[in-house]
N, C-alpha and C positions, 0 to 999 in steps of 0.2 A: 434526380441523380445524386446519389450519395457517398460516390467514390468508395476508394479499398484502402487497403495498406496497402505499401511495398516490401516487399523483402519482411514478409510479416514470422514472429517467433511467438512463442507461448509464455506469458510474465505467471509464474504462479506468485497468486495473490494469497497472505494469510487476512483477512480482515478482522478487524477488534470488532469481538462482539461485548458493546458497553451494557448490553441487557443483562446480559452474564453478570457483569461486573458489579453491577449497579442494584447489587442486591443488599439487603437494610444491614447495620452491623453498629457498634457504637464508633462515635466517633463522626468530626465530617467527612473522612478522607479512608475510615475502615474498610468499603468499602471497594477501591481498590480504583475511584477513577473520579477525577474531577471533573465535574460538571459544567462549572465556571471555565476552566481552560479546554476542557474535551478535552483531557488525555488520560494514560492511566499514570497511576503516583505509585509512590514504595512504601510500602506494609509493611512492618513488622508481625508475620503472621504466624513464628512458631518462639516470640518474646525473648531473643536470645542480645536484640539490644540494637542490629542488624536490622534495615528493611531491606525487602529483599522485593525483585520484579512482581509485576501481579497482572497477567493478561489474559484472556479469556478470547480463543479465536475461535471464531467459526469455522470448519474444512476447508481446508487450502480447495482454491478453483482456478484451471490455468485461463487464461483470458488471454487472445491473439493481441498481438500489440506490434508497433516498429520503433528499431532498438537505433537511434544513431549512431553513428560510427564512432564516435569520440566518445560518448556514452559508455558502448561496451570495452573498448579500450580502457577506461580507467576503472570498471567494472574486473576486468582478465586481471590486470594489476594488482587489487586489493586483497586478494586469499596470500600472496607475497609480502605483504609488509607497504608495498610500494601503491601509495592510492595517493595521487596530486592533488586528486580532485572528489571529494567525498559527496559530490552531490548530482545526479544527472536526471535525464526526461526520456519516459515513454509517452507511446500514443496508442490510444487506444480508440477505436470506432465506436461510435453507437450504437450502430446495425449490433455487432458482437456483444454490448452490454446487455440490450435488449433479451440478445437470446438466450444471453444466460441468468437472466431475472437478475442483473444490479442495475436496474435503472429504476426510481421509488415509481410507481406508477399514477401516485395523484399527484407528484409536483414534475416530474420527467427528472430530476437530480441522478448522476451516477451515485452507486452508493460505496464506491471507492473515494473511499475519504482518511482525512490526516490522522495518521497513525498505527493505519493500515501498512503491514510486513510484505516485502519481499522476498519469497524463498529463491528463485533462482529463474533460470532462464531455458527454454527448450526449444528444438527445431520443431515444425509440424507434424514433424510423425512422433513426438514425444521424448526423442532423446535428448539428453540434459546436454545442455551445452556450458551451461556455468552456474555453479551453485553458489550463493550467497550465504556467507559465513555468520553467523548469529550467537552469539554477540561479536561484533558490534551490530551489524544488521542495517537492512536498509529502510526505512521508513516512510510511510509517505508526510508528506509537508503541506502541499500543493495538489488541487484537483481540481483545474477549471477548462470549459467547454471553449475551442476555440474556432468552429464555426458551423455555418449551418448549408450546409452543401450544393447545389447548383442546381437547386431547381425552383424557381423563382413563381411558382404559381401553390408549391406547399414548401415550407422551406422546414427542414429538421433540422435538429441536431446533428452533427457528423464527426466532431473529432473532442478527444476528453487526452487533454494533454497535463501530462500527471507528472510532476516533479518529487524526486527521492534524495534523501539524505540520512548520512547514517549518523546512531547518535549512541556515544558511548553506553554503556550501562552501568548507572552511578551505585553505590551504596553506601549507604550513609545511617547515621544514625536517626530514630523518628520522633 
């Protein structure tokens, strides 16, 4: 037994695609994403003195997930100016990663991982309930598995409890 969500909403997920990114160019960081840190870095990509964002997603995909209460409160907050709290957690199921191919199939890994974008938020039948403002945006940070569900003669994977924080977007010189 693998359990469900409760009071489950749809988290559209933008995910960094680093294969995109991670295309040859001079420089170590031309590029457009460090390797050493996984994330992506700031380009100066049209030499104006300026770097500017550089990310490469793969298709937004909405994935069911359960939204806390105090999570989406300061989530409603944020498009006003007024966010307390710039960091919250979803959850997301196995069963649901599975079915929509982000679980790696030779290591079982979600493949919601840090630095992956949150576009916003939807009820089940697909109306947006709250849209996530970009920039600043919310990011993932955190993506780890936190148990393996109640059934003690095959035990899975069951819950991929994901923490998000939003993180200004800098510019700077390169």
């Amino acid at each position: 037994m693998r359990g469900k969500l409760i009071f489950p909403f749809l988290a559209e997920l933008h995910r960094l695609d680093t294969a995109a990114m991670a295309a040859p160019g001079p420089g170590p960081h031309a590029n457009g994403y460090d390797a050493d840190f996984r994330e992506p870095v700031l380009v100066d990509a049209d030499d104006d003195g300026l770097a500017e964002a550089f990310r490469r997603e793969f298709p937004p995909v909405r994935v069911p997930c359960q939204v806390e209460p105090d999570a989406f409160e300061s989530l409603r907050m944020a498009p006003s100016g007024n966010s307390p709290r710039t960091s919250f957690e979803l959850v997301f199921h196995f069963r649901d990663l599975e079915r929509l191919g982000l679980v790696d199939a030779a290591t079982g890994d979600a493949l919601i991982r840090p630095s992956d974008r949150l576009g916003g938020l939807y009820d089940v039948m697909g109306a947006l309930v709250q849209a996530v403002r970009t920039p600043p945006g919310l990011y993932v940070t955190e993506a780890r598995p936190t148990g393996f569900g109640l059934h003690r003669r095959r035990p899975r994977r069951n819950l991929l409890l994901v923490t998000f924080n939003d993180r200004p977007q800098a510019r700077g010189l390169t």
